[in-house]
C-alpha positions as CSV (number, residue, x, y, z in Angstrom):
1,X,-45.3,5.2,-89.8
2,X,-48.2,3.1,-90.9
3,X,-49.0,1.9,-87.4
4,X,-46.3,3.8,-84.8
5,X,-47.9,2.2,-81.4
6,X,-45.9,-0.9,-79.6
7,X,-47.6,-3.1,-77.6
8,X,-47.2,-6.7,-75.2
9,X,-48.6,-9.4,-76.0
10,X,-49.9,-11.3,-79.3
11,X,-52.7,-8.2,-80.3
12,X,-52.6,-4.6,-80.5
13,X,-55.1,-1.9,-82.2
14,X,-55.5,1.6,-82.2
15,X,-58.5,1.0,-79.0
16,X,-56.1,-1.1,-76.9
17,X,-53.5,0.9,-74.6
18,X,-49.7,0.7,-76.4
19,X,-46.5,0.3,-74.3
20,X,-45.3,3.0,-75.9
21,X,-46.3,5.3,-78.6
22,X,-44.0,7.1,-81.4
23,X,-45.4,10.3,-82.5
24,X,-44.0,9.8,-86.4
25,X,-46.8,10.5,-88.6
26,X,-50.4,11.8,-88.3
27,X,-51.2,8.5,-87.4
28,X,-50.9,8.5,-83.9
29,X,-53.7,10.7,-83.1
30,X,-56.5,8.9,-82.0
31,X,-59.7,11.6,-82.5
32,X,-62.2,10.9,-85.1
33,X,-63.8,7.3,-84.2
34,X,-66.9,6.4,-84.4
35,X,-68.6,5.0,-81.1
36,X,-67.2,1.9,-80.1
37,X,-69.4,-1.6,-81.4
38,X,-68.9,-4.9,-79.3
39,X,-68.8,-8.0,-81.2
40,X,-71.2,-9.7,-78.3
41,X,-73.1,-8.6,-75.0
42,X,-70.6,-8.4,-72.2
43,X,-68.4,-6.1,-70.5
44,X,-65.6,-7.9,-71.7
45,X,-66.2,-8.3,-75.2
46,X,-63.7,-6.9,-78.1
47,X,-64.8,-4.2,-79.8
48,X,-64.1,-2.3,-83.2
49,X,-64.6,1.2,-84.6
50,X,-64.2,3.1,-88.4
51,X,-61.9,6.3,-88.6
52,X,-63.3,9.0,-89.7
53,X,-60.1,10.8,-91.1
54,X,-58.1,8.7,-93.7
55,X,-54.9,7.7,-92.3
56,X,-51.4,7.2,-93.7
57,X,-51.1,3.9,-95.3
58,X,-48.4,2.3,-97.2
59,X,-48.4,-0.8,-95.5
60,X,-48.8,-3.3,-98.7
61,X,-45.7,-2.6,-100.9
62,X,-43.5,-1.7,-97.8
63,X,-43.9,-5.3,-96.5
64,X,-42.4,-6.5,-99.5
65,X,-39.5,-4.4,-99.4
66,X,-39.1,-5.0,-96.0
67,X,-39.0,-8.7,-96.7
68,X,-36.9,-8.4,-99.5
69,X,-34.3,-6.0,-97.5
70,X,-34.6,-9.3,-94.7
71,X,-33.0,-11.5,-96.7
72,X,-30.0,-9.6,-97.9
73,X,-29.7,-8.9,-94.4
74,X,-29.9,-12.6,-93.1
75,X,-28.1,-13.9,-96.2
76,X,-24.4,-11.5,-95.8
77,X,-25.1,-12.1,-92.1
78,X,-24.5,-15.6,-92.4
79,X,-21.7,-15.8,-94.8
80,X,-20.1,-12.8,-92.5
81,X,-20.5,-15.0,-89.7
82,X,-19.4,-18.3,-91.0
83,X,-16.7,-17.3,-92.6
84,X,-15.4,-15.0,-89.2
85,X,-16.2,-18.4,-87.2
86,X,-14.1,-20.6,-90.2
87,X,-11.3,-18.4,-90.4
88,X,-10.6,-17.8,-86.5
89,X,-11.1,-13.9,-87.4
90,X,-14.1,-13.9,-84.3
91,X,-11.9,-15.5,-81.9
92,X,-8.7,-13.8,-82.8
93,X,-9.9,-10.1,-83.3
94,X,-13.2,-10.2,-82.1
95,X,-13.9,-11.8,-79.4
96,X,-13.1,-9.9,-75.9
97,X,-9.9,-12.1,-73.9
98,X,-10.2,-12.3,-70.0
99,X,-7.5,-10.1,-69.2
100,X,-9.2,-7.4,-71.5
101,X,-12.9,-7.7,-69.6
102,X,-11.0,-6.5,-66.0
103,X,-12.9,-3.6,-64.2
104,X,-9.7,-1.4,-64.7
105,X,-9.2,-2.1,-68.2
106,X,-12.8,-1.3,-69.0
107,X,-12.7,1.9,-67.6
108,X,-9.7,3.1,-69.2
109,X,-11.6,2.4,-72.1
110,X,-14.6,4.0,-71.3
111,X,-13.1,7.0,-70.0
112,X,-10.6,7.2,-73.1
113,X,-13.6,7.4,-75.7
114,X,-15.9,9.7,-73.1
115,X,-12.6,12.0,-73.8
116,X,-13.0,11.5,-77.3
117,X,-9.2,10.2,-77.2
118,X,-9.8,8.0,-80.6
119,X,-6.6,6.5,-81.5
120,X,-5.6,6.8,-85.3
121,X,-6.4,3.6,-87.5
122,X,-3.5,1.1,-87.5
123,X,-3.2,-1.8,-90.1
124,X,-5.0,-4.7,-88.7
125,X,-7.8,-5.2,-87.0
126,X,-6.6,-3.7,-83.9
127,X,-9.7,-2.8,-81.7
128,X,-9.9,-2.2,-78.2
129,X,-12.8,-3.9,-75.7
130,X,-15.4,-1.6,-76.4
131,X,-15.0,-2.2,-79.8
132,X,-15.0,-6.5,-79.5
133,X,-18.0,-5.8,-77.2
134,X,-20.1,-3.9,-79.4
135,X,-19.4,-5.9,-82.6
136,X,-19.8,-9.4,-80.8
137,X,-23.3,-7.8,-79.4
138,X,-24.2,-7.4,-82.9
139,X,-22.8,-10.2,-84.6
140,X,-24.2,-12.7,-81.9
141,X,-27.0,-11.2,-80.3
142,X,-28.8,-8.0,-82.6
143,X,-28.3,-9.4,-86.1
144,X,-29.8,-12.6,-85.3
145,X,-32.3,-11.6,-82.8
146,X,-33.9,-8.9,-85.6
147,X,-33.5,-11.8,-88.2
148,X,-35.8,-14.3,-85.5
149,X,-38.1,-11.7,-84.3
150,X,-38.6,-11.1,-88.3
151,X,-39.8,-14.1,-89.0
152,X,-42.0,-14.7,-85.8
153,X,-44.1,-11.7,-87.5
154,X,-45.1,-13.8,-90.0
155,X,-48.2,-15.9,-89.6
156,X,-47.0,-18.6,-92.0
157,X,-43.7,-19.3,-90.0
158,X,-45.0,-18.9,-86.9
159,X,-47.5,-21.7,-87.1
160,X,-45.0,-23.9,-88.9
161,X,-42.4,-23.4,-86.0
162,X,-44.4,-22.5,-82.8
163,X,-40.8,-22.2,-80.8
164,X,-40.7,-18.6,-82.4
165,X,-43.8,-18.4,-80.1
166,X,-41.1,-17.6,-77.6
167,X,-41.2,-13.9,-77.7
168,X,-44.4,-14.0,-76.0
169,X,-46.9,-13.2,-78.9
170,X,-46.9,-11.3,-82.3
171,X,-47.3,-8.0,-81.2
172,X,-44.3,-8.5,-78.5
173,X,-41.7,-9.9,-81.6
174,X,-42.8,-6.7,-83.0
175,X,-41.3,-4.2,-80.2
176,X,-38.2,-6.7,-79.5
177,X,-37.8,-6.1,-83.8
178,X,-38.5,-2.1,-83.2
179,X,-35.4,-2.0,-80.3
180,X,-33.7,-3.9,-81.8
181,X,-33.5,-2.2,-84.6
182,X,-32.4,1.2,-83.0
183,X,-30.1,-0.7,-81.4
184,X,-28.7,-1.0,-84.9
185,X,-29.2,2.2,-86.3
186,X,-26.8,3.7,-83.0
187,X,-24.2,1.2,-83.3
188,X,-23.9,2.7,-87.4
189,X,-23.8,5.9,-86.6
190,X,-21.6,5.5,-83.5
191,X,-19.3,3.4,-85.9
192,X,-19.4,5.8,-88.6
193,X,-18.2,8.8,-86.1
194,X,-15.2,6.2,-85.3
195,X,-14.6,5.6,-88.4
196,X,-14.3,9.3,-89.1
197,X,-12.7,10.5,-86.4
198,X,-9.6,8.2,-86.2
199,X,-8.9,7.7,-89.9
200,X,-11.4,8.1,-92.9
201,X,-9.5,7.6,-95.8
202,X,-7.4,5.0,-93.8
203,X,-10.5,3.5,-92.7
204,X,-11.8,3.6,-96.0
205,X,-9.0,1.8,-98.1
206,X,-9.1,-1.0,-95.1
207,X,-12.4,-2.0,-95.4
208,X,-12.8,-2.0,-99.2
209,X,-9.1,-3.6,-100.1
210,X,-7.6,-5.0,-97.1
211,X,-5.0,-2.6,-96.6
């Protein structure tokens, strides 16, 4: 909300061009600058510019939630992960087997949940290919990839480990970590219809005591 512009590349300001802008708070209009300044002579030079409306700006304390929030994410992610890994949970339940990843067998499933035909919960971890697909995309790819991109936002770690450089700049970590995170917030509520729809209370008493 503080700043709801995306951009390519390793700088981005409210006077550069944004791959894609969110209109989410009042802060996306651009009207009320002063005339652009150069720093020095030249057609290319960068230049700056002062608002002349105040803008929405809670930037300070919201960083430090946000950083807090990262590391309850990063820290259950891990221990999630290792102990799926240690256990053989991924591999048993998880992980999609050959037979399951046929064309025909991928379309049954697809067409089954476009026809909202949501089998009842069943003890066990009894999912079906979409289901090993989506989790193992989050498990392996999304979790990890918003914990990296995280932590290539920040100055400090980025100039102590210049491989996170490999996002191609700040400002492009920044709109993986944005798509990323929708990526997230669909899966949840796509999981949480699931859930609801072929068992709550069922659902429910599995995840919280194992039955």
């Amino acid at each position: 909300m503080v700043h709801p512009r995306l951009y390519w590349g390793e700088a981005g300001n409210d006077l550069t061009p944004p791959l894609l802008e969110l209109n989410i708070s009042r802060n996306h209009r651009h009207g009320g600058w002063t005339a652009p300044a150069p720093f020095f002579p030249g057609t290319a030079a960068p230049i700056s510019a002062s608002r002349t409306f105040d803008i929405f700006n809670q930037n300070g304390w919201a960083r430090s939630l946000h950083f807090l929030a990262a590391w309850v994410l990063a820290g259950a992610g891990f221990l999630y992960l290792f102990n799926a890994l240690a256990s053989g949970h991924f591999r048993a339940s998880l992980w999609p087997r050959p037979a399951e990843m046929a064309p025909r067998h991928l379309l049954q499933d697809v067409t089954a949940h476009l026809r909202w035909r949501i089998p009842p919960a069943a003890a066990g971890p009894s999912y079906g290919v979409l289901q090993k697909l989506s989790y193992s995309f989050v498990i392996l790819v999304a979790a990890p990839l918003m914990v990296v991109t995280g932590l290539a936002m920040s100055p400090a770690v980025a100039a102590a480990y210049p491989v996170l450089r490999i996002f191609g700049g700040y400002q492009s970590a920044r709109t993986i970590h944005f798509f990323t995170f929708v990526a997230l917030v669909l899966f949840t509520a796509a999981h949480v219809v699931m859930v609801a729809r072929s068992g709550f209370r069922r659902q429910m008493r599995g995840m919280t005591f194992g039955e």
